[in-house]
Backbone as JSON Lines, residues from 0, in Angstrom:
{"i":0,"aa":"X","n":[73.41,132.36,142.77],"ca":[74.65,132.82,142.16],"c":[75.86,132.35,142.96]}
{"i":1,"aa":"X","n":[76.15,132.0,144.27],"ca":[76.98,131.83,145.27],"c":[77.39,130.37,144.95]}
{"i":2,"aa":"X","n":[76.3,129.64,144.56],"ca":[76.13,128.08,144.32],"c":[77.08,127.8,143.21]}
{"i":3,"aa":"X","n":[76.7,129.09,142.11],"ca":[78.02,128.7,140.81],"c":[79.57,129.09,140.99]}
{"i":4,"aa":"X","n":[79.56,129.98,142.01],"ca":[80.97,130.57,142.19],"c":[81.72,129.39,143.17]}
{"i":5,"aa":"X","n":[80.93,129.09,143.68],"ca":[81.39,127.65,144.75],"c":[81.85,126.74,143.68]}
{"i":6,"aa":"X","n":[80.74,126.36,142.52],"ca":[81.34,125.09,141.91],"c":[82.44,125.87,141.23]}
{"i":7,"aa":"X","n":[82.38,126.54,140.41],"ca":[83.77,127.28,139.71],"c":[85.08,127.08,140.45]}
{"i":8,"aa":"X","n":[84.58,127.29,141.91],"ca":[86.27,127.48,142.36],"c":[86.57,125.97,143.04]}
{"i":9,"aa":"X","n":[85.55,124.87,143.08],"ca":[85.86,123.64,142.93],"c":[86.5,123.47,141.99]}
{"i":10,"aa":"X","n":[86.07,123.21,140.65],"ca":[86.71,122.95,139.66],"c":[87.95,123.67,139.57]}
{"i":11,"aa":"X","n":[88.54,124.91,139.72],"ca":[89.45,125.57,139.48],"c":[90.56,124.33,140.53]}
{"i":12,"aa":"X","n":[90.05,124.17,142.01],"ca":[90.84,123.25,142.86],"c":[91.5,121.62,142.49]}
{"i":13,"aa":"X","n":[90.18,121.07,141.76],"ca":[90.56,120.3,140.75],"c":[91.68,119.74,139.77]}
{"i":14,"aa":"X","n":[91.14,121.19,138.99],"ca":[92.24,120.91,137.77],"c":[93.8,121.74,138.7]}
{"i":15,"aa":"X","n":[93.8,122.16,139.57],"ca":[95.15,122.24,140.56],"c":[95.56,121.33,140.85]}
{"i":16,"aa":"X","n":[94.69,120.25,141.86],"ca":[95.26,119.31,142.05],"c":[95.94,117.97,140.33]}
{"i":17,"aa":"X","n":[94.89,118.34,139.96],"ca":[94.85,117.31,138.87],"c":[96.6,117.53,137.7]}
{"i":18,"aa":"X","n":[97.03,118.58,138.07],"ca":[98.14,119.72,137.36],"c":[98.96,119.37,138.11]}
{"i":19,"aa":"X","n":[99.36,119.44,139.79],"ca":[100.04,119.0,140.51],"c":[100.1,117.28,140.36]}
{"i":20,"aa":"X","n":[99.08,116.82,140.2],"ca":[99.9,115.02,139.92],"c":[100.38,114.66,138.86]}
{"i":21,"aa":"X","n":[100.1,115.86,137.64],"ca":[101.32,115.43,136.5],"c":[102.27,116.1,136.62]}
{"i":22,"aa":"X","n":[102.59,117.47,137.47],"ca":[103.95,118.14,137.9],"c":[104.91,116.77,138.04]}
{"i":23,"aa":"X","n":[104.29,115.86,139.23],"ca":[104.72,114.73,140.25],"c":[105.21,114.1,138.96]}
{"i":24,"aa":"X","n":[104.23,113.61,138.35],"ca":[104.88,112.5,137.02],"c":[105.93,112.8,136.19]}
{"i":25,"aa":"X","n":[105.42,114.08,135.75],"ca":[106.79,114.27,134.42],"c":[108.43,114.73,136.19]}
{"i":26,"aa":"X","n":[107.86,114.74,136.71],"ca":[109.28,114.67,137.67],"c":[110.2,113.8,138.51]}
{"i":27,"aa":"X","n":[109.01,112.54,138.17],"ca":[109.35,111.47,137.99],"c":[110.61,110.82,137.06]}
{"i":28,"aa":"X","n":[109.17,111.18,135.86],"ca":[109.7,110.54,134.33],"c":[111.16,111.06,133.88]}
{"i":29,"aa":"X","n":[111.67,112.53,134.83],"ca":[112.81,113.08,134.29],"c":[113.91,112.56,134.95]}
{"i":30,"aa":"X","n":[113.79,111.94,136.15],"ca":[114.74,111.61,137.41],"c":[114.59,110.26,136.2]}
{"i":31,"aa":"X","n":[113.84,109.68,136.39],"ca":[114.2,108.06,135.65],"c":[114.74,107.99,134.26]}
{"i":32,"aa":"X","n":[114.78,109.47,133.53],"ca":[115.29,109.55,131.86],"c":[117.02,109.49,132.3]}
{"i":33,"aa":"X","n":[117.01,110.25,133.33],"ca":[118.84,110.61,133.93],"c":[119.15,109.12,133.89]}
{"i":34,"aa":"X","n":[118.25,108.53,134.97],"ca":[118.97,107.03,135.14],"c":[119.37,106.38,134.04]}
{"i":35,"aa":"X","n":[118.17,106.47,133.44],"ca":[118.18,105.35,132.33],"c":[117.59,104.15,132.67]}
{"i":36,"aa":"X","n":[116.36,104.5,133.38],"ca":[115.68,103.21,133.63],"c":[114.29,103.37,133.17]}
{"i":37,"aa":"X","n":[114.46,102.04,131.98],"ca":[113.1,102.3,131.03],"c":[111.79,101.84,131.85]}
{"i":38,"aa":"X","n":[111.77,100.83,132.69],"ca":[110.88,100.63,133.61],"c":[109.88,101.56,133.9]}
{"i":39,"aa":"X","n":[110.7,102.35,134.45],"ca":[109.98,103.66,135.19],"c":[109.71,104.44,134.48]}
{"i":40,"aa":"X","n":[110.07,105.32,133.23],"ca":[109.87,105.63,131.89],"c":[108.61,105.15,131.44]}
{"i":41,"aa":"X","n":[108.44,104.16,131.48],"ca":[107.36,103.45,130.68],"c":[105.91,103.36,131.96]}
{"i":42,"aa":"X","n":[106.36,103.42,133.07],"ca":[105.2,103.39,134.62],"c":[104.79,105.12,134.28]}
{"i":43,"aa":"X","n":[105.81,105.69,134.55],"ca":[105.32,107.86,134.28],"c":[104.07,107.83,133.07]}
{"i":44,"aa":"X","n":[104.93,107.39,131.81],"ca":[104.11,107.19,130.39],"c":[102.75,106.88,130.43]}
{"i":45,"aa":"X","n":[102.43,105.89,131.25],"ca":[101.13,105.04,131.85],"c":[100.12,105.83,132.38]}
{"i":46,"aa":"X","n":[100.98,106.33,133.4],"ca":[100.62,106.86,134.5],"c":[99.62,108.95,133.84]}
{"i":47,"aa":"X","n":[100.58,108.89,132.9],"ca":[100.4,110.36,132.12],"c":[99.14,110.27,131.42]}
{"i":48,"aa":"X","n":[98.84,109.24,131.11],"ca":[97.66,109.54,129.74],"c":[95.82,109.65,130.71]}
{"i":49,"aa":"X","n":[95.22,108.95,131.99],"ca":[94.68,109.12,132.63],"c":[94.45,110.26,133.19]}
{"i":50,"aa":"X","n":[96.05,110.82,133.88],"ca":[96.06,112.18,134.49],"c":[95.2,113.64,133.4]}
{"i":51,"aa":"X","n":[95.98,113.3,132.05],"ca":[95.63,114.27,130.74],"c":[94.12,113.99,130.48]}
{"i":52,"aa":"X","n":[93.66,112.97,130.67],"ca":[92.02,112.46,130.9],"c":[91.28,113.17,131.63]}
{"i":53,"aa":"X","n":[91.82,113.11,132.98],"ca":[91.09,113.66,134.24],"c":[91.22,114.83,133.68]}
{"i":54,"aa":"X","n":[92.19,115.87,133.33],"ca":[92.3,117.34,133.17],"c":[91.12,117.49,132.17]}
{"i":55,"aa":"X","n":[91.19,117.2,130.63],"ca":[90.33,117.25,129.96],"c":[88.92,117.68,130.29]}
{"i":56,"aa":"X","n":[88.5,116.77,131.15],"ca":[86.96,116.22,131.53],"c":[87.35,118.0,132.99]}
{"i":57,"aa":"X","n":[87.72,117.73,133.72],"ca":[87.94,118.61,134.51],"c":[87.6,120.6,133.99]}
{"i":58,"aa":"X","n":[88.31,120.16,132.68],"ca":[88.38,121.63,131.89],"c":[87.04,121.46,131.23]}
{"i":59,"aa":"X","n":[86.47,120.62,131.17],"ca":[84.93,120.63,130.0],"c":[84.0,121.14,131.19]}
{"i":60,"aa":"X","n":[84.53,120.8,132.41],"ca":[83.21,121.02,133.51],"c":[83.59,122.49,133.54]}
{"i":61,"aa":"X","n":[84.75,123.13,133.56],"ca":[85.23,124.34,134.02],"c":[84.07,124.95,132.62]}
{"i":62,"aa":"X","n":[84.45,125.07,131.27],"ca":[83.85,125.87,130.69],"c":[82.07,125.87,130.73]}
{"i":63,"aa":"X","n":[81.67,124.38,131.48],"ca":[80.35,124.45,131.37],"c":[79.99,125.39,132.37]}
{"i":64,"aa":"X","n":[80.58,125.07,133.38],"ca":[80.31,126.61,134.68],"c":[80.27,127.54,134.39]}
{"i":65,"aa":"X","n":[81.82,127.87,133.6],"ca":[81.29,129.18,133.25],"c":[80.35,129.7,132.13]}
{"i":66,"aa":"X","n":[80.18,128.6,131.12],"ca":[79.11,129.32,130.27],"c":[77.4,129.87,131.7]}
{"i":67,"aa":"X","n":[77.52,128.76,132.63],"ca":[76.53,129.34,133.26],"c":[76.97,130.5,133.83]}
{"i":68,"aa":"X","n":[78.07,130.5,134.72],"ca":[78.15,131.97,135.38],"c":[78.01,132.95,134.47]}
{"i":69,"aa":"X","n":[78.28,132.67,132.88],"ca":[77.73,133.74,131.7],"c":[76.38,134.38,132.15]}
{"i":70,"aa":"X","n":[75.6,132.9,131.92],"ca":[74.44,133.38,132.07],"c":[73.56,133.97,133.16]}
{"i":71,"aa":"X","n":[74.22,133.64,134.48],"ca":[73.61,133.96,135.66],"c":[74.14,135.59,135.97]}
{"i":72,"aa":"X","n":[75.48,135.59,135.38],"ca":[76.24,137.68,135.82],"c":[75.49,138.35,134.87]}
{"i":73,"aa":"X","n":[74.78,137.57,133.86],"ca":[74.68,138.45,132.22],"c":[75.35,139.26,131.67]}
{"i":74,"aa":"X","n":[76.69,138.72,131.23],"ca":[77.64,139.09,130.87],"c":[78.65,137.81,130.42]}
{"i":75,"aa":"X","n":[78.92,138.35,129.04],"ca":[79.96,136.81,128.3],"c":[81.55,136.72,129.16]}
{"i":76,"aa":"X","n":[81.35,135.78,129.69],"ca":[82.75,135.09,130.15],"c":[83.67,134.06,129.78]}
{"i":77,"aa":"X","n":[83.25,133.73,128.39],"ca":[83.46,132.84,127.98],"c":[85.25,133.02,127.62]}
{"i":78,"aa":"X","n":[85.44,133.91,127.14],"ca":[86.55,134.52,126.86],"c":[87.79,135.23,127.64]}
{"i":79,"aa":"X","n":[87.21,135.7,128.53],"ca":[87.34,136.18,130.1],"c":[88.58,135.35,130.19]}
{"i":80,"aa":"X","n":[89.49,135.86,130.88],"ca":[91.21,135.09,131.71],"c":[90.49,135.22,132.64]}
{"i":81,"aa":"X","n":[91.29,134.44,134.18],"ca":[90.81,133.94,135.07],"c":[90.75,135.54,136.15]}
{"i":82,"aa":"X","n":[91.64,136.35,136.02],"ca":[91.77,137.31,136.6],"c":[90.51,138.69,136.6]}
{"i":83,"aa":"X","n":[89.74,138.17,135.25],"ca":[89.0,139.27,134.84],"c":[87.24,138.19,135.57]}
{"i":84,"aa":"X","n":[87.37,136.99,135.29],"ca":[86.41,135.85,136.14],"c":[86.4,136.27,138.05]}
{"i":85,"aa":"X","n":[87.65,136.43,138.24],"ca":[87.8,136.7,139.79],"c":[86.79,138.18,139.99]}
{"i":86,"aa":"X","n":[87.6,139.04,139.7],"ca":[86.86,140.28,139.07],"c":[84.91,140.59,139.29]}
{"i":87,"aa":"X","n":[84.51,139.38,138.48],"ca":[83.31,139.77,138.39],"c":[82.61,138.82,139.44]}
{"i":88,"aa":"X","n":[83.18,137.75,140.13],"ca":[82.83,137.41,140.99],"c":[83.08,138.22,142.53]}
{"i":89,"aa":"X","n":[83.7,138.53,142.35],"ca":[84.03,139.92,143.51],"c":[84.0,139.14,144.94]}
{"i":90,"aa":"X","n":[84.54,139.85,146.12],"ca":[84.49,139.31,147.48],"c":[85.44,138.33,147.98]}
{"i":91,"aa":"X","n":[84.94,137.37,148.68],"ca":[85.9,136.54,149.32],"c":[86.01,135.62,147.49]}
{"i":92,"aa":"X","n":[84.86,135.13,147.15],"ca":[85.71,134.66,146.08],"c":[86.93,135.15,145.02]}
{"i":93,"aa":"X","n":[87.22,136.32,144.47],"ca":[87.93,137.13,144.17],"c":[89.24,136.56,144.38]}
{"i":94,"aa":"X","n":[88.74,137.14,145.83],"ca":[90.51,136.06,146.56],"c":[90.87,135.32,146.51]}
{"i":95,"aa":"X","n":[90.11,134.28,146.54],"ca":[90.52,132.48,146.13],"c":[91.25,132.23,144.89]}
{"i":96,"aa":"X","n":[90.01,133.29,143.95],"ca":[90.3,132.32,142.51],"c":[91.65,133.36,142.39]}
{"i":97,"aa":"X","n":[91.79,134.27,142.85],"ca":[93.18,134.95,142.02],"c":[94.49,134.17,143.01]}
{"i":98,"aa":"X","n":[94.62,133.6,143.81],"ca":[95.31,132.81,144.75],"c":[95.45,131.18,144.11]}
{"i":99,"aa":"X","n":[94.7,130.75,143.72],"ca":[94.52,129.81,142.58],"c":[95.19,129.95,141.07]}
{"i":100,"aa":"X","n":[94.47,131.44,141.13],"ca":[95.61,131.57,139.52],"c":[97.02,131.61,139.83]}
{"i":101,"aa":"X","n":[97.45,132.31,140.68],"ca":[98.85,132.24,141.09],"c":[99.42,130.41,140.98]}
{"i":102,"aa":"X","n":[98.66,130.12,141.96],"ca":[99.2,128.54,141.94],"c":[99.04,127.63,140.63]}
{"i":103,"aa":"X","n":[98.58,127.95,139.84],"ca":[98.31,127.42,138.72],"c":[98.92,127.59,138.01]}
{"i":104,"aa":"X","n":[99.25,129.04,137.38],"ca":[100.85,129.54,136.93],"c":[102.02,129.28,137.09]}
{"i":105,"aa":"X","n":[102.51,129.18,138.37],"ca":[103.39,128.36,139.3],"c":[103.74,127.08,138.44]}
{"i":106,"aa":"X","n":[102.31,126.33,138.41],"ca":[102.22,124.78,138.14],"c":[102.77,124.78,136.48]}
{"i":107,"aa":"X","n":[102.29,125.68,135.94],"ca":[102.36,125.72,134.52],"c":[103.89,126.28,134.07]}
{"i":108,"aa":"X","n":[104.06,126.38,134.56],"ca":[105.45,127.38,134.61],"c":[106.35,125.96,134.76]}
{"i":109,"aa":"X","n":[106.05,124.95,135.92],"ca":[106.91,124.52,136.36],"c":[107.1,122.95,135.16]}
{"i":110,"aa":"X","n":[105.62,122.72,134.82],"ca":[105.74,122.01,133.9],"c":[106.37,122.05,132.78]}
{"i":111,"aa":"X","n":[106.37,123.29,132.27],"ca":[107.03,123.79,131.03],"c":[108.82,123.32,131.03]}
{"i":112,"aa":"X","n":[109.06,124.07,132.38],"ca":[110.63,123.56,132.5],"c":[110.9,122.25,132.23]}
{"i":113,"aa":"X","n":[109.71,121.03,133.47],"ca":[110.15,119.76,133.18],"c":[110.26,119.24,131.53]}
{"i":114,"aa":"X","n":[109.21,120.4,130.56],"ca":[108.98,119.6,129.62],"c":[110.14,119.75,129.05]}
{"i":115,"aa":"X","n":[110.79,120.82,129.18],"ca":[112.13,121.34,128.15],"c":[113.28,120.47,128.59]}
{"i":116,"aa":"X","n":[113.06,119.84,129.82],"ca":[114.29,119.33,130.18],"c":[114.32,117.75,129.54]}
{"i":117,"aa":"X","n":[112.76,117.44,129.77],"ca":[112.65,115.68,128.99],"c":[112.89,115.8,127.48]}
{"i":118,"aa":"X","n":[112.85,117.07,126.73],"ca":[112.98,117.61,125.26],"c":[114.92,117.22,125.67]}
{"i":119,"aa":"X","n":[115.92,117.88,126.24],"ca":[117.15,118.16,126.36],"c":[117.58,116.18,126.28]}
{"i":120,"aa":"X","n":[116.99,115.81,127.34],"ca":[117.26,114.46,127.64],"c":[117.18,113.31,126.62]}
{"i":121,"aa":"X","n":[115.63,113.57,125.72],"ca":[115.6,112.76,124.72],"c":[116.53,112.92,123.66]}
{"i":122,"aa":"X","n":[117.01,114.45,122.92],"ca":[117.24,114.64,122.22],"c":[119.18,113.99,122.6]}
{"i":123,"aa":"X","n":[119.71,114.01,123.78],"ca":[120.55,113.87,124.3],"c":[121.14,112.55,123.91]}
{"i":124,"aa":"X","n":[119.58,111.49,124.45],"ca":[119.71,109.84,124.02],"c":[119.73,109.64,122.71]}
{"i":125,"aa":"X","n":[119.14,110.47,122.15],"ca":[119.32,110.15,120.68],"c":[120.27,110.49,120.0]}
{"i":126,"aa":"X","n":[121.35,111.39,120.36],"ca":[122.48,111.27,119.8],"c":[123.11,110.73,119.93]}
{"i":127,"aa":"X","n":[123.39,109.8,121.82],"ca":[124.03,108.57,121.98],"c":[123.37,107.65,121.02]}
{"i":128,"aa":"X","n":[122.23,107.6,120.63],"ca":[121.98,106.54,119.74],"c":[122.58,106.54,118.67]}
{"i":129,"aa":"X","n":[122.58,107.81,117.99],"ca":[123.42,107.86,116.64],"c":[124.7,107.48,116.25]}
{"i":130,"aa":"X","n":[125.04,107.9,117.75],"ca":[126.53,108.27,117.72],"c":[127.36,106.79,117.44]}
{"i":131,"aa":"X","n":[126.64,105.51,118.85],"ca":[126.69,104.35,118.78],"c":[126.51,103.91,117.24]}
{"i":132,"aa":"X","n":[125.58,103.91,116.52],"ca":[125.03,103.33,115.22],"c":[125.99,103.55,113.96]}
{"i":133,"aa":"X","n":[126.41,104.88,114.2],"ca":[127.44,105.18,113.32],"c":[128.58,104.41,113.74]}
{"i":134,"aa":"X","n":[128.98,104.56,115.38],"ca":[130.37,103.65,115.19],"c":[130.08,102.05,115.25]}
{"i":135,"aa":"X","n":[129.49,101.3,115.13],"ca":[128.53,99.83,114.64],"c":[128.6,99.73,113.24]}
{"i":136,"aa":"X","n":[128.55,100.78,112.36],"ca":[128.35,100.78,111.39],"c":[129.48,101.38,110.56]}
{"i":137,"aa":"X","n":[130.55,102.1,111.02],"ca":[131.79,102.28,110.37],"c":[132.1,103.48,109.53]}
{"i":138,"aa":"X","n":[130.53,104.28,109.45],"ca":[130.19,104.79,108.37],"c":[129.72,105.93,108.99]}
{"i":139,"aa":"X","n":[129.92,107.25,108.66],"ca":[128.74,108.56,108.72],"c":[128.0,108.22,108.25]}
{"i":140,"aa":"X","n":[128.28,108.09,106.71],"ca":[126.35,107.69,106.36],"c":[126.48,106.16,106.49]}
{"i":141,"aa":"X","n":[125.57,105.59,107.05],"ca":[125.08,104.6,107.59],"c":[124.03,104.45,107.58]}
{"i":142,"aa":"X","n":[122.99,104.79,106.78],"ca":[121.57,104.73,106.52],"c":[120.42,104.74,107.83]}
{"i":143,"aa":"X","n":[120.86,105.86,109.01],"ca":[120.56,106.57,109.57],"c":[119.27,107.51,108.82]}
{"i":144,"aa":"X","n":[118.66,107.9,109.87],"ca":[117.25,109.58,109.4],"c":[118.15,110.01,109.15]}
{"i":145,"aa":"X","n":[117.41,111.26,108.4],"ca":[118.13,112.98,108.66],"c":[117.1,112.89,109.79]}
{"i":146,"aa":"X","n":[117.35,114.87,109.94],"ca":[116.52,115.32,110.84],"c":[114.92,115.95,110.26]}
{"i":147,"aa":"X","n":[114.96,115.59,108.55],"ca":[114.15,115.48,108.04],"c":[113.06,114.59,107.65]}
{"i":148,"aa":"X","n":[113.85,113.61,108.36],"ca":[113.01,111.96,108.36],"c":[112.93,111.08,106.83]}
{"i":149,"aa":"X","n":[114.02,111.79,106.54],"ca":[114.48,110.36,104.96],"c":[115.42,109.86,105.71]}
{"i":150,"aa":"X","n":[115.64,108.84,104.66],"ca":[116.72,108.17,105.16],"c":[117.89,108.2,104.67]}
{"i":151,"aa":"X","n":[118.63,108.21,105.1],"ca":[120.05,108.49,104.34],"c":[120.52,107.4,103.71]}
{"i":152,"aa":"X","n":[121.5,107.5,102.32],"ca":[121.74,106.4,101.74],"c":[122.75,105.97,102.43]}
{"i":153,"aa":"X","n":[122.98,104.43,102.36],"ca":[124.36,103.58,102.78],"c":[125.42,103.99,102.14]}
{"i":154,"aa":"X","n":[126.48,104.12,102.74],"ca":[127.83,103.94,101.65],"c":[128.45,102.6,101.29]}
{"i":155,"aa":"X","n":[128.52,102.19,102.79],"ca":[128.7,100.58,101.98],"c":[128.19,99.86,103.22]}
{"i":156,"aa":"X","n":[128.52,98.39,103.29],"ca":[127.65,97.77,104.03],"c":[128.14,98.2,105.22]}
{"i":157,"aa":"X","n":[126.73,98.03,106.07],"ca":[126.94,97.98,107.46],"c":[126.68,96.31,108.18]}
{"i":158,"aa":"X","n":[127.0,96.54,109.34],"ca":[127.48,95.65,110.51],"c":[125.9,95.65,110.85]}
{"i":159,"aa":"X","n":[125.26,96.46,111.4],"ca":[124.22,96.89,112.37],"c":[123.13,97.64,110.84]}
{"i":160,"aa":"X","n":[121.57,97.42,110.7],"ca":[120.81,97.93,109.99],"c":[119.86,98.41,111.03]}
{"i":161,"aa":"X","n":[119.35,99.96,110.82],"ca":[118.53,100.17,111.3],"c":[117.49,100.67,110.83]}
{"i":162,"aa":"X","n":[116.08,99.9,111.18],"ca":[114.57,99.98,110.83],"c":[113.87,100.3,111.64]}
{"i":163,"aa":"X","n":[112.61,101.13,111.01],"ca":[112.04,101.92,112.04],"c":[110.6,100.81,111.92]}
């Protein structure tokens, strides 16, 4: 039983670390959205889809553990939050994994912000985009999206056409 609580709180260390190197990326990707340097934008981007890989595979091992620690406590954990998992592992492990959940929360927490802020940033560039296209084009409607994703009709010709 000691053998599964060991791998559990491997994996739990894991997908920490694995959480902390996309913290690193999207905090990257947000410093380089400010700049405006697509370079680096496009290196984070790269860099993101591997990291979301590793987590994946990381989280498939997590639930296979615990379907065993299911079977080894005899008792369903499948469902179980990590706090109620600490719980039934009891002892020095207890401590770890709820010290882990903390840091993990932390991580999740912190990602969330970066994400809202690359949400603020894009949505930001894209109104400089509009904003530009419209004055290129002479026109409010300028056969621009809505925010519904038609397209808006021309009024009269434009300078600049834009295709998606």
């Amino acid at each position: 039983m000691e053998d599964i609580r060991k791998t559990y709180l491997h994996v739990l260390e894991t997908l920490l670390a694995f959480h902390r190197d996309l913290l690193s990326v999207l905090e990257r990707e947000a410093d380089a959205m400010v700049k405006h340097d697509v370079a680096a934008i496009e290196k984070t981007a790269r860099e993101e889809g591997p990291l979301v890989e590793s987590i994946r595979a990381a989280e498939q091992k997590r639930q296979k553990t615990l379907l065993r620690m299911s079977q080894e406590f005899g008792r369903d954990l499948k469902r179980a939050n990590l706090a109620e998992i600490a719980n039934a592992c009891g002892g020095d492990y207890s401590a770890r994994m709820l010290g882990l959940r903390a840091e993990l929360r932390e991580v999740a927490e912190e990602m969330a912000r970066k994400n809202r802020l690359k949400t603020l940033l894009c949505e930001q560039s894209l109104s400089h985009v509009k904003t530009m296209l419209r004055f290129l084009t002479g026109s409010a409607e300028s056969g621009l999206y809505t925010p519904y994703g038609t397209l808006e009709e021309k009024a009269r010709k434009v300078i600049l056409d834009q295709r998606v």
